[in-house]
Every structure is written in C-alpha cells, then in structure tokens.
N, CA, C and O atoms as a Tinker XYZ file with bonds, in Angstrom:
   452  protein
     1  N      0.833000   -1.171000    0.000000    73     2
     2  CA     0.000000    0.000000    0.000000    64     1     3
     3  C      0.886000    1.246000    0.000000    63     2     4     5
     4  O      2.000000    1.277000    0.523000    81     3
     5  N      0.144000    2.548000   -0.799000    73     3     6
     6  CA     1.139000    3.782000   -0.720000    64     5     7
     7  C     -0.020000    4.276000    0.180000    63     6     8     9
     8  O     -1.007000    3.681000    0.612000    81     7
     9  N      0.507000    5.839000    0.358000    73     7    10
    10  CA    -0.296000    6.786000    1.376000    64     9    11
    11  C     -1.717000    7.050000    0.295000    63    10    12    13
    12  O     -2.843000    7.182000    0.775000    81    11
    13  N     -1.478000    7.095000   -1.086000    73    11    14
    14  CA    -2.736000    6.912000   -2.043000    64    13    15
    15  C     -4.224000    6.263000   -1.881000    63    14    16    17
    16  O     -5.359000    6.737000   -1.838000    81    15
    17  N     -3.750000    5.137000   -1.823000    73    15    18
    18  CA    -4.181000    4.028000   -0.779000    64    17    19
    19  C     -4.983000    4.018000    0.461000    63    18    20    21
    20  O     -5.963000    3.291000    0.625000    81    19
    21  N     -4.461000    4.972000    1.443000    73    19    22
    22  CA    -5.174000    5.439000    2.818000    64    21    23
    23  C     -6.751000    5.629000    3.055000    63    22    24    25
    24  O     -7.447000    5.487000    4.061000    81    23
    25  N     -7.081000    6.054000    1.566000    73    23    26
    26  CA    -8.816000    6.841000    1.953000    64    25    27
    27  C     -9.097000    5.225000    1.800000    63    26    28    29
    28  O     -8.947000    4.640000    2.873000    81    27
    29  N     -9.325000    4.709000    1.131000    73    27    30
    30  CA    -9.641000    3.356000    0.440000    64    29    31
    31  C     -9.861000    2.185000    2.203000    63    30    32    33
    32  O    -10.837000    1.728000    2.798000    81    31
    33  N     -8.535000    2.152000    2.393000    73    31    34
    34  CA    -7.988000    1.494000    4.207000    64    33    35
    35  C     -9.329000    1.965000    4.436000    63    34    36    37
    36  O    -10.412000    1.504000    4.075000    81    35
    37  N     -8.946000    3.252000    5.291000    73    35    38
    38  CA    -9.817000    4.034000    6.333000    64    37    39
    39  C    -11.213000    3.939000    6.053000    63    38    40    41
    40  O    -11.911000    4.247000    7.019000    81    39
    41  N    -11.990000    3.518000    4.755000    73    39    42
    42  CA   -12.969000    3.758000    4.488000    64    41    43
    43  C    -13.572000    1.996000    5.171000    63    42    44    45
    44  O    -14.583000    1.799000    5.845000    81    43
    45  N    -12.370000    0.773000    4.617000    73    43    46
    46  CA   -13.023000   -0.380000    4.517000    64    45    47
    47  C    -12.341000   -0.663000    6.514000    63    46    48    49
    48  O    -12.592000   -1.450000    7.428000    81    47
    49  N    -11.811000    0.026000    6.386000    73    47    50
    50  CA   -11.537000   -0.274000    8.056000    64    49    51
    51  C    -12.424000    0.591000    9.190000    63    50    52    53
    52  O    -12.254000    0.272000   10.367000    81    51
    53  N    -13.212000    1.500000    8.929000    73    51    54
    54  CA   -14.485000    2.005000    9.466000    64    53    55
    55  C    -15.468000    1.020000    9.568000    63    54    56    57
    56  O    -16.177000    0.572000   10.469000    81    55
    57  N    -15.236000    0.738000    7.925000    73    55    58
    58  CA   -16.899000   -0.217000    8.181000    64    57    59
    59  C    -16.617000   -1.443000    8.938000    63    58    60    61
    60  O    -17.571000   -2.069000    9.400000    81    59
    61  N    -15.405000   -1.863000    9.118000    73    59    62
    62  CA   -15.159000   -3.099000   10.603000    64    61    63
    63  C    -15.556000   -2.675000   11.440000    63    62    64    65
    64  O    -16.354000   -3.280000   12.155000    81    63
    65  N    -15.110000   -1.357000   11.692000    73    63    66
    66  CA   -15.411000   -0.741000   13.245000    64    65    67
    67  C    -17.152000   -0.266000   13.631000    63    66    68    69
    68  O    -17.654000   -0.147000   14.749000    81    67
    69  N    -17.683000   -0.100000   12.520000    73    67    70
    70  CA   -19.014000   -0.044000   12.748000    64    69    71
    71  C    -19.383000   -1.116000   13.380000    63    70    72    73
    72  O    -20.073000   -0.971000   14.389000    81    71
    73  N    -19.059000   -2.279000   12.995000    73    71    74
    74  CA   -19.860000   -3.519000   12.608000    64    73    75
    75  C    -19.462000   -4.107000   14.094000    63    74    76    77
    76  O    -20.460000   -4.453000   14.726000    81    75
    77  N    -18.266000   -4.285000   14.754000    73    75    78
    78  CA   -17.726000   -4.429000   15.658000    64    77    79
    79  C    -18.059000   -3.840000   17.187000    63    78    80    81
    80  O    -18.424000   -4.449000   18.193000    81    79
    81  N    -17.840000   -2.684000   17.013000    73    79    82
    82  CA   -17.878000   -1.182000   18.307000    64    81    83
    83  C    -19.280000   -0.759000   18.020000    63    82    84    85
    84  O    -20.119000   -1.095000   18.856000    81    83
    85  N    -19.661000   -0.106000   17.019000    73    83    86
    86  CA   -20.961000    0.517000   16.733000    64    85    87
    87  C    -20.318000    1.752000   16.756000    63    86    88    89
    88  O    -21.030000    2.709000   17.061000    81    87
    89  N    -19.303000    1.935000   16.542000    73    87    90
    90  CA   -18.419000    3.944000   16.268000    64    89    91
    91  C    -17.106000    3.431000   15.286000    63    90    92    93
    92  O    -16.398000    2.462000   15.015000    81    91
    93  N    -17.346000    4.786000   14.994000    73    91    94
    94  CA   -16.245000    4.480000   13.915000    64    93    95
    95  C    -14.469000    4.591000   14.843000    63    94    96    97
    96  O    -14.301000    5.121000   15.942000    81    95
    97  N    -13.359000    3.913000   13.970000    73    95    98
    98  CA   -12.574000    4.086000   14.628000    64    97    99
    99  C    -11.798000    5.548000   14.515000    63    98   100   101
   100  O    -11.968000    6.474000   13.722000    81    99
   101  N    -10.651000    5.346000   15.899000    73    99   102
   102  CA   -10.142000    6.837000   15.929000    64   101   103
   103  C     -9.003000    6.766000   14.863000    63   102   104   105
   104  O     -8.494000    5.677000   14.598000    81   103
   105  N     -8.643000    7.790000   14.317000    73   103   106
   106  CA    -7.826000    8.630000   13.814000    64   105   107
   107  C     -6.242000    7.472000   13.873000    63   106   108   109
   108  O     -5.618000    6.809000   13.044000    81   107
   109  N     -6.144000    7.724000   15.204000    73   107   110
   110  CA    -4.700000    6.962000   15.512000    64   109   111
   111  C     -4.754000    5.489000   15.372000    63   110   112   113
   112  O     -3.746000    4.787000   15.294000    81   111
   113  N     -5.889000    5.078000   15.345000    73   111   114
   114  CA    -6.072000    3.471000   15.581000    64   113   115
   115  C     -5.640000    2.908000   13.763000    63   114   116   117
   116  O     -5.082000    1.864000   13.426000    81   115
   117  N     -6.090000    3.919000   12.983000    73   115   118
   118  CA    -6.556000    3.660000   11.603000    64   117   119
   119  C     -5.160000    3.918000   11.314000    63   118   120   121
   120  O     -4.799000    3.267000   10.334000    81   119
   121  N     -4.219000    4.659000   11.834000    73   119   122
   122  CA    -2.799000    5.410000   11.143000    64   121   123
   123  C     -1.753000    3.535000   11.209000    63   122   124   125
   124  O     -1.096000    2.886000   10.395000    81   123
   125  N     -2.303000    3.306000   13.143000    73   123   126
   126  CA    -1.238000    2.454000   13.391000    64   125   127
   127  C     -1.920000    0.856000   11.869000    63   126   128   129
   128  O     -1.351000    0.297000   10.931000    81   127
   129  N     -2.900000    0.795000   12.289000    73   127   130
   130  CA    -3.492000   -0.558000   11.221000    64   129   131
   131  C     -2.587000   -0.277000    9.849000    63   130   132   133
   132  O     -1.943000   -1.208000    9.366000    81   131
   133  N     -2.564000    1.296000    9.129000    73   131   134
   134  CA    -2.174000    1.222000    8.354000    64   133   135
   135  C     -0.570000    1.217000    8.322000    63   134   136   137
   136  O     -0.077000    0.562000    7.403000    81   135
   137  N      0.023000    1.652000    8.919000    73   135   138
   138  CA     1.305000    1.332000    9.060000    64   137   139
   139  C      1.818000   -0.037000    9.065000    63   138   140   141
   140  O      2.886000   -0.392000    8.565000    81   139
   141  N      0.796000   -0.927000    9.795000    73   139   142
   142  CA     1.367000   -2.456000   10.026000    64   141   143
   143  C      1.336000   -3.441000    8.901000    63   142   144   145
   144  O      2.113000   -4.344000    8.593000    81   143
   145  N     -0.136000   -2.877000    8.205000    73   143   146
   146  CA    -0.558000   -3.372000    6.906000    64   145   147
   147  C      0.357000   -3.263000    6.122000    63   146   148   149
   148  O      0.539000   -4.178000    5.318000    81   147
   149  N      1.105000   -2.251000    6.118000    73   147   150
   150  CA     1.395000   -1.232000    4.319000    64   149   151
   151  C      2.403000   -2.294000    3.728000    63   150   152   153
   152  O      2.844000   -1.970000    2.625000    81   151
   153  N      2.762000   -3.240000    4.125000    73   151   154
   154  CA     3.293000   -4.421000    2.787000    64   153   155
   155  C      2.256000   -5.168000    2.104000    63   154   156   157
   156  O      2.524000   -5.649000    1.003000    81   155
   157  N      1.008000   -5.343000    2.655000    73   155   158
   158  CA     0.142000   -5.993000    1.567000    64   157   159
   159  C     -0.637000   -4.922000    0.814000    63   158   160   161
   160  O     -0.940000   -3.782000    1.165000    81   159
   161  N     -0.936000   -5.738000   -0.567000    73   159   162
   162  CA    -1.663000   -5.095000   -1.827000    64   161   163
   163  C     -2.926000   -4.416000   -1.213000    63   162   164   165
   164  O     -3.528000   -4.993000   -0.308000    81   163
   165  N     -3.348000   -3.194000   -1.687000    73   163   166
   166  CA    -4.696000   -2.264000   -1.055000    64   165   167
   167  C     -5.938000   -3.578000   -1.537000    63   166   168   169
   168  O     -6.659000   -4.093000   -0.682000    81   167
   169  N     -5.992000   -3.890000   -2.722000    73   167   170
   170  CA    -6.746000   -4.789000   -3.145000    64   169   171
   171  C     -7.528000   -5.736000   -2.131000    63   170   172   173
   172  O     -8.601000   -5.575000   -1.549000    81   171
   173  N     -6.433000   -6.979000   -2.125000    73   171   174
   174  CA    -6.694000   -8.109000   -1.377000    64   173   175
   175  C     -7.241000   -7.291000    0.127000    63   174   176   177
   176  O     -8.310000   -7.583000    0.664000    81   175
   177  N     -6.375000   -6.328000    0.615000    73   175   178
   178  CA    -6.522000   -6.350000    2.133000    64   177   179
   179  C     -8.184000   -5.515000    2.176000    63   178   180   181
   180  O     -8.897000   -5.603000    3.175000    81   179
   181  N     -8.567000   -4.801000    1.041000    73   179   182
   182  CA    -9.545000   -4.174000    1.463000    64   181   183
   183  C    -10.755000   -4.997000    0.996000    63   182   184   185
   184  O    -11.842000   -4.484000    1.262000    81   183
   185  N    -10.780000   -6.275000    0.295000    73   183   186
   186  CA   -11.251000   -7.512000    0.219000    64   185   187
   187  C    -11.700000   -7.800000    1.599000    63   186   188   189
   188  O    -12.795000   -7.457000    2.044000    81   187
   189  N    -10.693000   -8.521000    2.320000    73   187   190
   190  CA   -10.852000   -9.184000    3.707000    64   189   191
   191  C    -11.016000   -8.184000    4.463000    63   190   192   193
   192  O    -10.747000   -8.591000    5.593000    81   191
   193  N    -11.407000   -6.705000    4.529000    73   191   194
   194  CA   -12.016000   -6.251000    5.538000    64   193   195
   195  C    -13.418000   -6.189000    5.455000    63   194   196   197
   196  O    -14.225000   -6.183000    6.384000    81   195
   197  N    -13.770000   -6.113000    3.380000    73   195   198
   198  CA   -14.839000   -5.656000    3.395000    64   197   199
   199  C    -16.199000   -7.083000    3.770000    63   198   200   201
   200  O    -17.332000   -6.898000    4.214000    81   199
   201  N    -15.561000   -8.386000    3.405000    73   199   202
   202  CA   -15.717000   -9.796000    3.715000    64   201   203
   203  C    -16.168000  -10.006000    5.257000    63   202   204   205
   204  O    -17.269000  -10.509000    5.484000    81   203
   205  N    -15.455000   -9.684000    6.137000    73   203   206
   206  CA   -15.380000   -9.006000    7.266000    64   205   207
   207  C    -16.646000   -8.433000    7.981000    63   206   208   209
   208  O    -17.376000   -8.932000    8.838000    81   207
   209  N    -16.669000   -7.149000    7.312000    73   207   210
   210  CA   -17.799000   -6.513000    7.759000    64   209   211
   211  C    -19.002000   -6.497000    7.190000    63   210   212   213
   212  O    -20.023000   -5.895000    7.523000    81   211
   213  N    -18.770000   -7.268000    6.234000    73   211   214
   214  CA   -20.473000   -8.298000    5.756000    64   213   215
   215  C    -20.866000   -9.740000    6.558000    63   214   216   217
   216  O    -22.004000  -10.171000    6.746000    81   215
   217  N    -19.633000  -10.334000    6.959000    73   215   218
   218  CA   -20.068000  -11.587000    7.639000    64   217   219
   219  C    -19.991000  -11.719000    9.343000    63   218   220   221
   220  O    -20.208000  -12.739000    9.997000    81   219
   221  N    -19.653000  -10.512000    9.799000    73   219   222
   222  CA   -19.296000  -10.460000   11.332000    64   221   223
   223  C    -20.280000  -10.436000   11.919000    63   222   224   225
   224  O    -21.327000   -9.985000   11.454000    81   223
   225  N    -20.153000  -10.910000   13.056000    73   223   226
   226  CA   -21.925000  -10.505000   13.877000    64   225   227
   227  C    -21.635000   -8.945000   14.731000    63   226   228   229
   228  O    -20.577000   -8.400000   15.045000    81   227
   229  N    -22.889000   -8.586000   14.907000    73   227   230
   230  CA   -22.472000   -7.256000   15.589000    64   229   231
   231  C    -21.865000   -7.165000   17.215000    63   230   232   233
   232  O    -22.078000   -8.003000   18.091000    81   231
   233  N    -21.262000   -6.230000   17.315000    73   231   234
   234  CA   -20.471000   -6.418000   19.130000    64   233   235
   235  C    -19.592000   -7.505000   18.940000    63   234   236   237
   236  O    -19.727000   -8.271000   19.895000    81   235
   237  N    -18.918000   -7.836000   18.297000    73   235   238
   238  CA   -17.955000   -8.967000   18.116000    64   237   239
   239  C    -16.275000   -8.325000   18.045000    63   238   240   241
   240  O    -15.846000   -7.575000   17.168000    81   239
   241  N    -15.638000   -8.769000   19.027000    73   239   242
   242  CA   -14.094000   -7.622000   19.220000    64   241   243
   243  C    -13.556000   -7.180000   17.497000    63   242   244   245
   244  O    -13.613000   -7.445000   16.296000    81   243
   245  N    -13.194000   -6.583000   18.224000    73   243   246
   246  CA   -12.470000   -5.389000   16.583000    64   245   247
   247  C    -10.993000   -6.544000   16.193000    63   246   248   249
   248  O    -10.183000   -7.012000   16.993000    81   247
   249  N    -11.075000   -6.746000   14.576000    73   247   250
   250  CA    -9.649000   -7.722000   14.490000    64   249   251
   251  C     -8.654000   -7.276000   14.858000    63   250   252   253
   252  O     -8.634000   -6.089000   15.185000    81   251
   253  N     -7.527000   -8.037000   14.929000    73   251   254
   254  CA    -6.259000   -7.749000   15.230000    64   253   255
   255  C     -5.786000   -7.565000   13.663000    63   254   256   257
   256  O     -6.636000   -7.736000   12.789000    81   255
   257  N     -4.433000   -7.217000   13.301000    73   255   258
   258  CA    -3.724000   -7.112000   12.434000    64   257   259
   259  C     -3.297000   -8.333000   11.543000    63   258   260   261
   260  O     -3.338000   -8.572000   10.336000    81   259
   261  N     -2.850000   -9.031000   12.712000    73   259   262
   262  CA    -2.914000  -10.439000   12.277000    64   261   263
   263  C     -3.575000  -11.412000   11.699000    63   262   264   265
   264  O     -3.266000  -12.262000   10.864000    81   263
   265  N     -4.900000  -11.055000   12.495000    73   263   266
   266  CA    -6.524000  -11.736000   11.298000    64   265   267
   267  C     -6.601000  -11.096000   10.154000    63   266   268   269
   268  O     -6.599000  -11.635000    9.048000    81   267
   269  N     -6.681000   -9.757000   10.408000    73   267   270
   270  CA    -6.801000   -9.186000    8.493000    64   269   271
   271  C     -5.631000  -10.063000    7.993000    63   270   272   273
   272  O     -5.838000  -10.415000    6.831000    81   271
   273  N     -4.916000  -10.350000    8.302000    73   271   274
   274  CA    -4.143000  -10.868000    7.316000    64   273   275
   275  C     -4.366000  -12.394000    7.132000    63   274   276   277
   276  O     -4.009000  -12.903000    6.069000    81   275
   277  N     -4.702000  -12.844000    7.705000    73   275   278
   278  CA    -4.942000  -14.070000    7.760000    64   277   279
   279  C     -6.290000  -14.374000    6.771000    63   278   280   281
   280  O     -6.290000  -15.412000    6.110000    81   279
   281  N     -7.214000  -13.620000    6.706000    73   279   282
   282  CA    -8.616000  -13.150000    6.278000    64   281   283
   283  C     -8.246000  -13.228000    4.642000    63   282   284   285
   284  O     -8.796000  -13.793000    3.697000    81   283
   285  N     -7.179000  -12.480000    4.751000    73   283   286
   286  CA    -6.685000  -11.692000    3.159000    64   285   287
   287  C     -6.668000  -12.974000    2.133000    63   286   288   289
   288  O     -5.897000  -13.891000    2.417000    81   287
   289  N     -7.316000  -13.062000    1.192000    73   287   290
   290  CA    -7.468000  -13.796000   -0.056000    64   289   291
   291  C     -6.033000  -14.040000   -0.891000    63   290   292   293
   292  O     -5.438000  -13.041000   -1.294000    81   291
   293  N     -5.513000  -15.296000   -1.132000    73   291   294
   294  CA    -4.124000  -15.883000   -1.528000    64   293   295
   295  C     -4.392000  -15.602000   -2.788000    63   294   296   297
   296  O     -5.477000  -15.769000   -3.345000    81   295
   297  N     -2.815000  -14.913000   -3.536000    73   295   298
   298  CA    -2.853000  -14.769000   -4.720000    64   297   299
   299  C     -3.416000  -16.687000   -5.463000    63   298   300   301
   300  O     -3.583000  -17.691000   -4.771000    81   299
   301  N     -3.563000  -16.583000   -6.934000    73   299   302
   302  CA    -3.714000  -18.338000   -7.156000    64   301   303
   303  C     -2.810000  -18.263000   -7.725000    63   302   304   305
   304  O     -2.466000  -17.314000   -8.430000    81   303
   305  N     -2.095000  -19.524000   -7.477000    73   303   306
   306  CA    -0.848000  -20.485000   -7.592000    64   305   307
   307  C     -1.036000  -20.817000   -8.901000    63   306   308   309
   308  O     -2.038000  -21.388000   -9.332000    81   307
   309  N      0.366000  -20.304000   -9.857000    73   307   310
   310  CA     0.663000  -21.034000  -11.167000    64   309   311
   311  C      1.129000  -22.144000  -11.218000    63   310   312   313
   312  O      2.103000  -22.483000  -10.547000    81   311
   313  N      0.444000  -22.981000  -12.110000    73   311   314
   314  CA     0.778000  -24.299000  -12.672000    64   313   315
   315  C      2.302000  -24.391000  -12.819000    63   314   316   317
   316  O      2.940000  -23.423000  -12.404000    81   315
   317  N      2.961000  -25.404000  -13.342000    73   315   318
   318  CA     4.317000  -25.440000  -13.337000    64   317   319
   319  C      4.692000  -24.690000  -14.818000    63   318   320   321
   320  O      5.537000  -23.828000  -15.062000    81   319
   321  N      3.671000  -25.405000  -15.742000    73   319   322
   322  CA     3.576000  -24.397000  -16.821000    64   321   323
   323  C      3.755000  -23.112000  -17.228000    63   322   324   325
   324  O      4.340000  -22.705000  -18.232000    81   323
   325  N      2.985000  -22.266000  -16.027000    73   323   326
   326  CA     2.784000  -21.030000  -16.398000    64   325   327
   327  C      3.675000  -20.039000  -15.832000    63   326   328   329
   328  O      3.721000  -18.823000  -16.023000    81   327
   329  N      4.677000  -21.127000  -14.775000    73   327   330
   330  CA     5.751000  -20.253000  -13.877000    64   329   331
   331  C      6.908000  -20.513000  -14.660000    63   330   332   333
   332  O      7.842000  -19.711000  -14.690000    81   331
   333  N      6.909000  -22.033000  -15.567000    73   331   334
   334  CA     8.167000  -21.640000  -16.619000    64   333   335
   335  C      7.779000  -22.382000  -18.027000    63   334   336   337
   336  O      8.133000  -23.520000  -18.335000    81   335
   337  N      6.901000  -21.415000  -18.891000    73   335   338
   338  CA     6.705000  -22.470000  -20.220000    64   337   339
   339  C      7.661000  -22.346000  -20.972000    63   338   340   341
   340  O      7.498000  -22.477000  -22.185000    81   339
   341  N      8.873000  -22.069000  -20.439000    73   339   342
   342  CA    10.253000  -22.494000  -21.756000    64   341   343
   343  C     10.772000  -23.767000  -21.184000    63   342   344   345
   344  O     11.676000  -24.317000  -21.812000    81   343
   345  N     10.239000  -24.447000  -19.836000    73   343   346
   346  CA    10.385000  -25.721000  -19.999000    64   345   347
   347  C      9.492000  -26.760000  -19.923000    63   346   348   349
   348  O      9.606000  -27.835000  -19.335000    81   347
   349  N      8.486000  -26.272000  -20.660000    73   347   350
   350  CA     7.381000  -27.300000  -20.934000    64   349   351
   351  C      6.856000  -26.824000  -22.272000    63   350   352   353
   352  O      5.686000  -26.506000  -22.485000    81   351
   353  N      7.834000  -26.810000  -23.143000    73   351   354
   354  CA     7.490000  -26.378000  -24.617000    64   353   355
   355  C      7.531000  -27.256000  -24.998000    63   354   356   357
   356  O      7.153000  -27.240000  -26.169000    81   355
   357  N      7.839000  -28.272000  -24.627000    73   355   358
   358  CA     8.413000  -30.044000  -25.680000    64   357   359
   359  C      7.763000  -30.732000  -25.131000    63   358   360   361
   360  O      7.473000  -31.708000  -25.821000    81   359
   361  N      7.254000  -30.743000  -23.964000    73   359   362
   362  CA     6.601000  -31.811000  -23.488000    64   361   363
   363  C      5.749000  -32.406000  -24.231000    63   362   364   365
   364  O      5.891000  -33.619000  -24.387000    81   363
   365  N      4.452000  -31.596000  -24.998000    73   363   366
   366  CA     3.421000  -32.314000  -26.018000    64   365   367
   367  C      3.737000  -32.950000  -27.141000    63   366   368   369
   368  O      2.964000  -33.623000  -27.822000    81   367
   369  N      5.553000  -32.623000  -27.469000    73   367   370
   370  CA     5.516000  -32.959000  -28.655000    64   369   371
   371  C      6.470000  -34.277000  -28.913000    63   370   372   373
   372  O      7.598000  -34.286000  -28.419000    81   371
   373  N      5.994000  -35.400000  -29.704000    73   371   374
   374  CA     6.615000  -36.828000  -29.646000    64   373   375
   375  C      7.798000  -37.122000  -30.133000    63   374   376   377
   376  O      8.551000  -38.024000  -29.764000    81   375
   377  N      8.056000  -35.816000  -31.538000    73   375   378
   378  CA     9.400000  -35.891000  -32.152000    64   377   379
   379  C     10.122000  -35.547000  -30.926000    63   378   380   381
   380  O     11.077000  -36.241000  -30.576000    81   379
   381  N      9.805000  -34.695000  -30.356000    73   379   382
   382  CA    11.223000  -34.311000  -29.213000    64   381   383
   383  C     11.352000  -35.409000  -27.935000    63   382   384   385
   384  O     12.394000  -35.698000  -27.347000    81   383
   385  N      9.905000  -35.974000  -27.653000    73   383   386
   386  CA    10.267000  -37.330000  -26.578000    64   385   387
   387  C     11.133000  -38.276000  -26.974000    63   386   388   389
   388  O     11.986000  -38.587000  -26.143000    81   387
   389  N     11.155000  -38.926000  -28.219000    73   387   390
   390  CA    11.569000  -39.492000  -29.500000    64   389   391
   391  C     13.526000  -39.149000  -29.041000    63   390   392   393
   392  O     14.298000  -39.732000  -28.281000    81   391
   393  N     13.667000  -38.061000  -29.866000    73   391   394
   394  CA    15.131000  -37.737000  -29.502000    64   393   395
   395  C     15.918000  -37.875000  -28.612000    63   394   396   397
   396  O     17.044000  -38.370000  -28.611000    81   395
   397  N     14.837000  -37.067000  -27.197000    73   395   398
   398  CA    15.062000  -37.196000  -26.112000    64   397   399
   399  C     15.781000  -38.361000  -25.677000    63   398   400   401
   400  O     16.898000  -38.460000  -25.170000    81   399
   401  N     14.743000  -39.397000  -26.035000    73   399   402
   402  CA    14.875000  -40.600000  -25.254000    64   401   403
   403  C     15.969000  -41.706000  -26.114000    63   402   404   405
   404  O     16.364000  -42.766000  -25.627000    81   403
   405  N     16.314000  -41.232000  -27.375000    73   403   406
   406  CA    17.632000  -41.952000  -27.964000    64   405   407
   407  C     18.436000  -40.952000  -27.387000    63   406   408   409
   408  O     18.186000  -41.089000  -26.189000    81   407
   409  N     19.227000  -40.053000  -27.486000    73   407   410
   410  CA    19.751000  -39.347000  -26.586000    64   409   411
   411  C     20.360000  -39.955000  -25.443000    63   410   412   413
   412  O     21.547000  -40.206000  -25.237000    81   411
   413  N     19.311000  -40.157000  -24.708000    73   411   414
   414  CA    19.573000  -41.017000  -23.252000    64   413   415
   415  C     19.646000  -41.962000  -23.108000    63   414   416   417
   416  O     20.104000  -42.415000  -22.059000    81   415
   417  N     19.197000  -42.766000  -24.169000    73   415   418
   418  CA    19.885000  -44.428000  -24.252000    64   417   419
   419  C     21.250000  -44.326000  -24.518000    63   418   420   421
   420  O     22.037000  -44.882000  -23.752000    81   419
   421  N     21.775000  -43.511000  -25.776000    73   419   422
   422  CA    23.134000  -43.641000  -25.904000    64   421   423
   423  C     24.201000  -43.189000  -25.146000    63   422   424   425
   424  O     25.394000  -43.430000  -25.330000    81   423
   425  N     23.563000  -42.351000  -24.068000    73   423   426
   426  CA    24.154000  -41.539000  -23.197000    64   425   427
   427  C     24.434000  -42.728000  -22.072000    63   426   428   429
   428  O     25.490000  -42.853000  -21.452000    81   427
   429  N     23.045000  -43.732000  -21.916000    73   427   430
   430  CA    23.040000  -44.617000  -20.246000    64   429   431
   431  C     23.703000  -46.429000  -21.012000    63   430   432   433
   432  O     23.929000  -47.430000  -20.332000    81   431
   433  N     23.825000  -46.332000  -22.218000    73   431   434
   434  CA    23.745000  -47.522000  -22.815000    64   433   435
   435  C     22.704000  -48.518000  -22.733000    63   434   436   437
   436  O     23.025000  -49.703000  -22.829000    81   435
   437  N     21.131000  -48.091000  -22.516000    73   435   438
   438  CA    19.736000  -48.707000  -22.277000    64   437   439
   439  C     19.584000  -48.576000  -23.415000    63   438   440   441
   440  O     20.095000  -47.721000  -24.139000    81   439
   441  N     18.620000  -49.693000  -23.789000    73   439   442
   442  CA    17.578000  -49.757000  -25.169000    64   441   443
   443  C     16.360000  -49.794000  -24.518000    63   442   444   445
   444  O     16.110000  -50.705000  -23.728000    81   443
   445  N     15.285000  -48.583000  -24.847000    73   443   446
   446  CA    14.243000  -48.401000  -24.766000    64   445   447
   447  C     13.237000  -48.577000  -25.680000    63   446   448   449
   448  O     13.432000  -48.051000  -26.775000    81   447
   449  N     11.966000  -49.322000  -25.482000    73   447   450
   450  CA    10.683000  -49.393000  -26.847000    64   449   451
   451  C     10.030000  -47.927000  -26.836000    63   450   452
   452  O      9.135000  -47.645000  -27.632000    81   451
C-alpha cells in the first residue's frame, strides 16, 4: 500500500469498526493498522475487511492485524507451466520425446521401446 491508498484502508476499516464497536474508529487506531498493513496489496486487504464486515456478527471484538491478514485472499498459484513455459514447450511434442529418449539411451547404454 502507498499513502494513495489510505482513503480506500480508512474507508473499509471504518466499516469493521461499525460492525464491531458501533463507532467508527479513531484517527490513531486507523494510522497504526495502516502502518502495520502497508506491505500488503490495497486490493486483497480491502477484500478481507470488506468480507469481514459483511459476515461479522455485531459487538464482536475489533480484528487484530494479524486476522486481516490471515482473512486476506491468496494470490492463485501457477501451474508449473505457467511459472516456466520455456520448460514445458516439448513436453506435447513426440518428435522431441523421440530424440530425447535416444539421446539417453546412448548416453546410459539402455535400449528403450
């Protein structure tokens, strides 16, 4: 998160505090949250607050720092494919299994079918 960022926080971190306290939070409470936060993406984190303060029951303690983060939605995990397709360019293809695999017979002295 940059200081850009801040109205966005303060806006989705109120509506916890509504939902929680029944008052909005103070000034300083919202500075320190954002300070502790400011390595995760504004995105995700204002996700899991807003998640948060749709599913919380009311009078229920205000989160810690630690739950928003915990709350916060995981980027999704690339396939092996998609984290390196310059080494899964050959895989589909039979001429190159083909080579491959004489290659490595003559290399291990195995005869393979």
């Amino acid at each position: 998160m940059t200081e850009t960022d801040l109205g966005a926080f303060t806006e989705a971190l109120q509506a916890c505090s509504y939902v929680t306290r029944g008052r909005r939070a103070d000034d300083d409470l919202v500075a320190v949250y954002f300070k502790i936060l400011q390595d995760q993406p504004i995105g995700r984190l204002v996700q899991a607050l807003e998640r948060f303060a749709r599913t919380a029951e009311t009078g229920r303690r205000f989160p810690s720092p630690t739950e928003i983060r915990a709350w916060m939605p995981q980027p999704p995990r690339l396939s092996a494919r998609q984290e390196d397709p310059e080494a899964w360019k050959n895989y589909d293809d039979p001429v190159w299994w083909k080579r491959h695999w004489a290659a490595e017979d003559a290399r291990t002295g195995r005869w393979r079918r």
